[in-house]
N, C-alpha and C positions, 0 to 999 in steps of 0.2 A: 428579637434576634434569633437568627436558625440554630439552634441546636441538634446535630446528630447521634443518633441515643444509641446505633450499632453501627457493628465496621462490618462489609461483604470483602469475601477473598477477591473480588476485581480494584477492592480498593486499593491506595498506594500507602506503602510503608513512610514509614517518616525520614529514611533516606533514599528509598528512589524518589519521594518529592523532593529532597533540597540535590535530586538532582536535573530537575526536571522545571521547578521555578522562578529558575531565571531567564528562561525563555520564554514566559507567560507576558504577552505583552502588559505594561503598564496600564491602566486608568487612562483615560483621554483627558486633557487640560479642562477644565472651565465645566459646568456645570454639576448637576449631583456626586457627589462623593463614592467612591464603591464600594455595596456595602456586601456584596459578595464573598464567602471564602473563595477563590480562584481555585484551591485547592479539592472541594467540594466539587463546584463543576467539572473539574476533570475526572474525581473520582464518576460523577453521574456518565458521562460521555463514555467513560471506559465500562460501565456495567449494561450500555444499552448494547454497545459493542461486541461484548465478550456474550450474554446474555439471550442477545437477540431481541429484545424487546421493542414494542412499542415507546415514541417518548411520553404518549399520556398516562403510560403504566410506570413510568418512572417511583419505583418507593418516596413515598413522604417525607423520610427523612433525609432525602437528598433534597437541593434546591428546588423550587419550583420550576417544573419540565420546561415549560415556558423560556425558563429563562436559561438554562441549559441547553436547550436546544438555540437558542438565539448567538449562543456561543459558538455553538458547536460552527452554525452556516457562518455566523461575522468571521471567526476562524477559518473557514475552509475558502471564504472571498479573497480574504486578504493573504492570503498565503501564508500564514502563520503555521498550518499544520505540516508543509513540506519544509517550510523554514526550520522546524522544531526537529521532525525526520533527518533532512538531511544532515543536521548538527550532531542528531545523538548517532547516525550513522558513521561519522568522520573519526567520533569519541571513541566507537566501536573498536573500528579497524585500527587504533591509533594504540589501543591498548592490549590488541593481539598482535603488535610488531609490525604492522604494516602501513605504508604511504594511505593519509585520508583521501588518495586519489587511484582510484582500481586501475588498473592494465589489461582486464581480462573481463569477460564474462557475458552472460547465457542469456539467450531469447528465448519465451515459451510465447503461449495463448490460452485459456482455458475460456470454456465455454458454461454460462450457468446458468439456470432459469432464473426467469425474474416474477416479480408479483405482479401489484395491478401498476401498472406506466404506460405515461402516454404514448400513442402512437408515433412511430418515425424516428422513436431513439429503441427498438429493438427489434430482432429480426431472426432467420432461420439461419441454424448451421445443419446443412445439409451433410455432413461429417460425421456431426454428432447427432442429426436425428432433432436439434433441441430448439425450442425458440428460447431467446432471453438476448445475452448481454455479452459480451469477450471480453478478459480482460489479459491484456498485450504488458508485458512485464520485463525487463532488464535487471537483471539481479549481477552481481560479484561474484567470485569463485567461493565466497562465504554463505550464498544464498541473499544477501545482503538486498534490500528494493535499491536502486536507482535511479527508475525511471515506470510510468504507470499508464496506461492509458484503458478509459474504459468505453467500448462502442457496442455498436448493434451484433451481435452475433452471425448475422449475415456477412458482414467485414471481411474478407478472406486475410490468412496469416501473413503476410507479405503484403497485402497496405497498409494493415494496421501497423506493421513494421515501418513503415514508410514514416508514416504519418507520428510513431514513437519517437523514432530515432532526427525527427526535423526540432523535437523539442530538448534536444538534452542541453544542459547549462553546460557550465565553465569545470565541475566537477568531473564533468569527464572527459574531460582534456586527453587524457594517460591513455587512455583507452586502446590498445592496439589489436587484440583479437574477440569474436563474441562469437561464440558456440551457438548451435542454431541445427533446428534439424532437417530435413527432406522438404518441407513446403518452403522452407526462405531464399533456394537454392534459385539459381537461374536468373531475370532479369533487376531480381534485387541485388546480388550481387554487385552487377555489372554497376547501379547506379551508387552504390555503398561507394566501391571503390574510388569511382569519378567525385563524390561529393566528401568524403569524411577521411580521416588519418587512420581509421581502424578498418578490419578487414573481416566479414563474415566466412565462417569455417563449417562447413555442414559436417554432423556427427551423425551415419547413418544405421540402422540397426544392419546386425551381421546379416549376410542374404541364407535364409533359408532359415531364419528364425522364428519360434512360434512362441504366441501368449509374451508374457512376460520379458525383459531382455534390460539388464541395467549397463546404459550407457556408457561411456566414462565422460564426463564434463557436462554432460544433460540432465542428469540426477541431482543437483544440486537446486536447480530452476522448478524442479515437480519438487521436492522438499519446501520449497518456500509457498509454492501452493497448499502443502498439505497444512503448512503453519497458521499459513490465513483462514482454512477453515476449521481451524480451531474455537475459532468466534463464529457467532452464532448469526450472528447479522450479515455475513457474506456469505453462510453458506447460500445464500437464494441474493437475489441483486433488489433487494424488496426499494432501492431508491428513486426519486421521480426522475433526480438529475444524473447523469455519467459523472459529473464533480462530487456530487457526495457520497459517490462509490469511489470514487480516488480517495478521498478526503477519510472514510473509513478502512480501505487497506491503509495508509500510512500511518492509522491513527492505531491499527494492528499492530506494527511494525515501531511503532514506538515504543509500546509496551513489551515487548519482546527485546530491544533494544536495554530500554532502560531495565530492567532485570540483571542483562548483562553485563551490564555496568555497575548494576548494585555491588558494594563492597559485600567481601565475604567474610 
C-alpha cells in the first residue's frame, strides 16, 4: 500500500482537500477496485504544475507517475478539469458578493515559447519576435479564467478571439461588456455584435504615451497572466497537445481558486 513519508508546499491542506473532493469523479462500476488515494494524485498533478517538472521525475513518494499522469489526460478528455474549474470559479465569485454569472470582462493573448512539439500546432508571432504557442483568455473583472484557448502563435489576436468567443457555454450568459485592446477592434467587432448579446469595448493606451501605461479594465487580464506563471510548467508551453496546455492553466486556476476558498 503507498505510503507518503513527506508533505511538499504544492500539497493540499486537509481542508482545501474536503473542499475539492467532491468533484473527483468516482471509480467507474465493475472491474478492479481503486486502490489509489485520489487525494495523492492530485497532490502529484499540482507539484509537476507548480514545479515544472518532468512526470518521470515525479518524487517517489507520490503515486506512480504513470498512473498520475494517466489521471491527469483521463481528466483533461473528459472534461472533469473545467468541470472542477468552472465549479470552484462560481464558489468564488459567490462568496465575494457576486452573481456566479459575470457581466463584464477582459480579452488578452500572450505569446510563449514552446519546447520540442510537433509541427503544425506552433508558429511565429511576428509582434512578439517568438515562435511557440498563444494563449487567447477571457477572464472576469476579478481576473477570474472563463474561457481558454490555446493555438499556434502565428494565430493573429482577433481569430483567436473568434474562434474563443464561438466556445463559451451557458455560464456566460450575463455577459454584456468585454474589455479588449487595439488588435480586437474593427471587423471583430462588427461580427461580435451581429452574432452574441455582449459587446466588445476597446481600451486604448493614451496617444502620446511611452514604456509602460496602466490601463483601466486591461490590468486585470495581464494580472491573471502574471498568476499563471507562477507555475513553472506554463512558464514555456513544453505540452505536445493545445488541450494539455488548457487543461494545465485551469488546473493553475484551481489552485488559486481553492486557496481562496480555504476557510480562514
Amino acid at each position: 500500500m503507498f505510503v507518503k513519508t513527506q508533505r511538499y508546499p504544492t500539497d493540499l491542506t486537509d481542508s482545501q482537500w474536503n473542499i475539492i473532493q467532491d468533484l473527483i469523479p468516482p471509480a467507474k462500476p465493475g472491474g478492479r477496485p481503486r486502490s489509489l488515494d485520489m487525494r495523492e494524485v492530485v497532490n502529484g498533478i499540482l507539484y509537476v504544475t507548480i514545479s515544472g517538472i518532468q512526470w518521470r521525475m515525479l518524487p517517489h513518494d507520490f503515486p506512480a507517475w504513470r498512473s498520475v499522469y494517466e489521471y491527469f489526460y483521463r481528466w483533461r478528455d473528459d472534461g472533469t478539469w473545467q468541470r472542477i474549474h468552472d465549479t470552484l470559479r462560481a464558489r468564488v465569485r459567490q462568496k465575494e458578493g457576486r452573481h456566479k454569472h459575470p457581466t463584464a470582462g477582459s480579452i488578452d493573448s500572450q505569446t510563449v515559447k514552446t519546447g520540442v512539439t510537433p509541427s503544425g500546432i506552433r508558429g511565429f508571432d511576428g509582434g512578439k519576435l517568438t515562435t511557440g504557442r498563444k494563449r487567447h483568455i477571457l477572464v472576469d473583472t476579478n481576473g477570474l479564467l472563463l474561457a481558454v484557448l490555446v493555438t499556434a502563435a502565428s494565430v493573429q489576436d482577433r481569430d483567436g478571439a473568434r474562434l474563443l468567443l464561438q466556445s463559451l457555454a451557458g455560464f456566460c450568459k450575463k455577459l454584456r461588456i468585454i474589455w479588449v485592446d487595439g488588435a480586437y477592434r474593427g471587423p471583430l467587432q462588427d461580427w461580435v455584435a451581429q452574432n452574441f448579446w455582449f459587446r466588445l469595448v476597446p481600451v486604448l493606451r493614451p496617444e502620446g504615451a511611452k514604456g509602460f501605461s496602466l490601463l483601466p479594465r486591461r490590468w486585470v487580464v495581464e494580472r491573471t497572466f502574471s498568476w499563471l506563471g507562477l507555475n513553472r510548467r506554463l512558464v514555456r508551453d513544453y505540452e505536445r497537445l493545445p488541450a494539455s496546455s488548457e487543461a494545465f492553466i485551469h488546473i493553475a486556476m484551481i489552485r488559486l481558486m481553492i486557496r481562496r476558498l480555504e476557510p480562514t
